[in-house]
N, C-alpha and C positions, 0 to 999 in steps of 0.2 A: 785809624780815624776815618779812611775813604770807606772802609768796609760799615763801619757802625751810621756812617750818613747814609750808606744804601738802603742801607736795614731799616733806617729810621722813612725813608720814601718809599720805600717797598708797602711799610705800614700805613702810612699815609695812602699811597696809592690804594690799597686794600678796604680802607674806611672808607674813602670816596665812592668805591665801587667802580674803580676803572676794569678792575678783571670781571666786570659782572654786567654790562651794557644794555642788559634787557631791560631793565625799568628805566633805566634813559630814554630808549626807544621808546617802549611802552609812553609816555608822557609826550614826546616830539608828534608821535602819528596825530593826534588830534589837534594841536597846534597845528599843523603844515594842513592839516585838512582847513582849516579856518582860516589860515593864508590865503590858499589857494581860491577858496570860493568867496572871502573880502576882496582878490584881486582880481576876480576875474581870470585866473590862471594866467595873470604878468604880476607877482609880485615883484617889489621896490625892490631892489638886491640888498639895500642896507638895513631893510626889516626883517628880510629873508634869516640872513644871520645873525642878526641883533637875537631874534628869538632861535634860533637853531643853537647858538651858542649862551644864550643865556636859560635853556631846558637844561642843558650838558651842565654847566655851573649850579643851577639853583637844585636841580635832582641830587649832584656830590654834597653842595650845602647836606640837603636835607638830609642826606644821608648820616653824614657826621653829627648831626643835631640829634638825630634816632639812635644811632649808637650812643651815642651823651644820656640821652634817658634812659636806653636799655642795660648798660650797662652793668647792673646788678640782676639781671633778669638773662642775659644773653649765655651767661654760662652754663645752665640749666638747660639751655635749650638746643636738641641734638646739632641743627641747621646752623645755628648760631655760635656754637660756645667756642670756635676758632677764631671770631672777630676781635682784631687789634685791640680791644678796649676790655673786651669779655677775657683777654689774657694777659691782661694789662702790660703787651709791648709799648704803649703811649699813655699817659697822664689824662683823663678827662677834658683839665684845661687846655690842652694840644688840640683835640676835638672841636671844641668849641671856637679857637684861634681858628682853625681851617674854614670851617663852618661861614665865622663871619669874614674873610679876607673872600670867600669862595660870594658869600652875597654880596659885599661891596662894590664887586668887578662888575657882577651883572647888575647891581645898580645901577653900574655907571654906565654900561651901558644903553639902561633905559632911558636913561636922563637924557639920550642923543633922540628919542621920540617923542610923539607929541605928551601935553600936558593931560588929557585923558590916560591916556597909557602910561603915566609914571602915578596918577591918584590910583588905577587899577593896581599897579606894583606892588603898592602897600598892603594890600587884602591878600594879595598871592604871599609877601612875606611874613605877613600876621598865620596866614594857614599852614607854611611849609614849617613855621617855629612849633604852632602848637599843636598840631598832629599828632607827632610821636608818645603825648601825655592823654589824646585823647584814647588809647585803649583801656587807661585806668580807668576813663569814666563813666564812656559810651560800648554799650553791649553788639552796637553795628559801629565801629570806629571805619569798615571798609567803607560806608557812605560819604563821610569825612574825607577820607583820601579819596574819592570821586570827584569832589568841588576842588579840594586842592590841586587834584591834576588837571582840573577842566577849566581850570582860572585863565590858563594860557588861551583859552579860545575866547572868550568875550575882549582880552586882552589885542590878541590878532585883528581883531573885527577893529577896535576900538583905533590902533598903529595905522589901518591900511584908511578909514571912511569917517575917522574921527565921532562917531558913534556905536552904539551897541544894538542890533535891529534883533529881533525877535530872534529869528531863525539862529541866530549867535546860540541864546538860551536855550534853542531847543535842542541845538548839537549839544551845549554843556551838559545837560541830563542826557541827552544819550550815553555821552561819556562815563557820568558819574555812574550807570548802568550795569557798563562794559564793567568797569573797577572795578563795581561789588560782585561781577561774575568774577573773573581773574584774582580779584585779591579774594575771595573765598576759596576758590581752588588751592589759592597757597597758604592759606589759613590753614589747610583740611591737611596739611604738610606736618603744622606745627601740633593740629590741637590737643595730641596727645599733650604733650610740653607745657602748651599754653595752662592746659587745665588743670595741674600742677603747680603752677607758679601766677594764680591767679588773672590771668590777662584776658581781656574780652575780646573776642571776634566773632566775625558770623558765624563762622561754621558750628563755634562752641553753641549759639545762638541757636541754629534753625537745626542742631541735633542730626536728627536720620533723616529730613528733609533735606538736610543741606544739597544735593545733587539735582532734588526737582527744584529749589532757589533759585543756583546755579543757569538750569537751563531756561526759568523763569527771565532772570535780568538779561541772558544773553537774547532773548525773543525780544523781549522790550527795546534792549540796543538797536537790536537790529529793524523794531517797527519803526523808531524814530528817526533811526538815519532814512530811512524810505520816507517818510513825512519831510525831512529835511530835503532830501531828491525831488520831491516834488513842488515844495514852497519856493525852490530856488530855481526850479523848470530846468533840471541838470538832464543830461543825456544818458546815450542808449552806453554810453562806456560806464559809466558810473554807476548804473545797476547793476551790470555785469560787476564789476568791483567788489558791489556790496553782495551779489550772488559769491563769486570766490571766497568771501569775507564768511557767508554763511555757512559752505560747505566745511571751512579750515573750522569754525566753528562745531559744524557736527562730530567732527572728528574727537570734539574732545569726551565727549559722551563717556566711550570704551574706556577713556583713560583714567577716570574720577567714576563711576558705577561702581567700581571694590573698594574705592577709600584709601585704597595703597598709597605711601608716601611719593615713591618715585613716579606713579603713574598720576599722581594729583600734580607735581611738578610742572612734569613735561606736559602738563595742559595749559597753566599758566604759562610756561613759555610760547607756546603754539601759538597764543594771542596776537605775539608781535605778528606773524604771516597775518591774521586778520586785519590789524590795521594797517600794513603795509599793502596789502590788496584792496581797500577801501583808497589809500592816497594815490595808487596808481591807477585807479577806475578813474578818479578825477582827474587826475596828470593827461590822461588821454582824452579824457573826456572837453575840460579844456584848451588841449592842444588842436582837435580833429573838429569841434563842435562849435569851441567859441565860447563867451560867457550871455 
């Protein structure tokens, strides 16, 4: 019986994506960026982690809610057809339990922050539910998961100064940017599969363009966050930042130019270095400079 309970958390853990942390990450760096520049680099400590722990919560949510939809789709698919759900180690309804026990916590959460920040809540968890359906419908679903993971910044803005100031919006579209570079890259993973089993993403999208796309959203990222450096009169660390952020960015050129599975991967993972070199240009930036 202790064996078959491991079994059963091991699957769990597996849905949630705790063996897979990069798209946790991936979602956390733009939030802590949006911390950092709503506090002035002193944020609240109890904001601090209300959102650090409720990205780690609401990403596992989502997760399980994606595998709930993909479900019939996932076994077909090389990257996917091992997930808990796609092998049917767990029940659907198992999924969906985690799912909402995993959003309730960071509800609750939110509920400890202002009344701005729990009406923003609600749009972040109307977008993390219907995501996973938006590949049936929409032929760029990667734009959609740019707002959904970008909600956490007007959201930080909104916890730290009880409003939402422009510059909020304008990091959120950088965001959504970055996404549509990153999650094309690992679009370009699946599309063989995808286009197979009917599913829309960019990459099936912009075809043999896909790569100058690519390197299209990650210039626009990066013009806005300089826009954003300069509306918020940020320092000489913070460029630097978004310079390191640039160059991990060029790097991924080489890796997505053949279209290779494993070399379009490890570009998408490479992202995290990019916005973790972007949160620590600020980190120094408001540590040495000031706000």
């Amino acid at each position: 019986m202790l064996n078959s309970l491991q079994l059963r958390l091991s699957s769990y853990a597996r849905l949630i994506r705790m063996d897979k942390p990069i798209g946790a990450c991936l979602l956390l760096w733009p939030t802590l960026w949006a911390i950092w520049m709503s506090s002035g680099g002193a944020p609240n400590a109890h904001i601090f982690w209300v959102f650090v722990m409720g990205t780690f919560l609401m990403r596992s949510a989502g997760c399980a809610i994606n595998d709930y939809a993909d479900r019939d789709y996932d076994p077909h698919v090389k990257r996917t057809a091992n997930r808990p759900l796609a092998t049917k180690e767990i029940a659907p309804w198992e999924a969906l339990v985690v799912a909402t026990l995993l959003a309730l916590i960071a509800f609750g959460l939110v509920l400890t922050l202002n009344a701005l920040t729990i009406k923003l809540s609600f749009i972040a968890l109307l977008l993390a539910i219907s995501y996973p359906f938006a590949k049936r419908f929409i032929s760029m679903p990667q734009a959609y998961l740019g707002v959904t993971f970008g909600v956490g910044i007007p959201m930080a803005w909104a916890s730290a100064v009880d409003h939402v100031p422009f510059v909020a919006y304008v990091t959120m579209l950088a965001n959504v940017f970055w996404v549509l570079a990153y999650d094309t890259e690992y679009a370009m993973v699946d599309r063989d599969d995808d286009m197979g089993i009917g599913i829309k993403t960019s990459a099936i999208l912009f075809g043999k363009y896909d790569v100058a796309m690519v390197l299209a959203f990650q210039t626009t990222f990066l013009c806005l966050l300089l826009a954003v450096g300069i509306m918020s009169a940020l320092g000489f660390f913070y460029y630097m930042g978004l310079a390191g952020a640039a160059v991990s960015i060029a790097f991924q050129y080489p890796m997505i130019k053949y279209r290779e599975r494993e070399g379009c991967f490890r570009a998408f993972r490479h992202n995290n270095l990019a916005g973790g070199m972007i949160f620590f240009g600020l980190l120094l930036d408001k540590a040495f400079v000031g706000s």
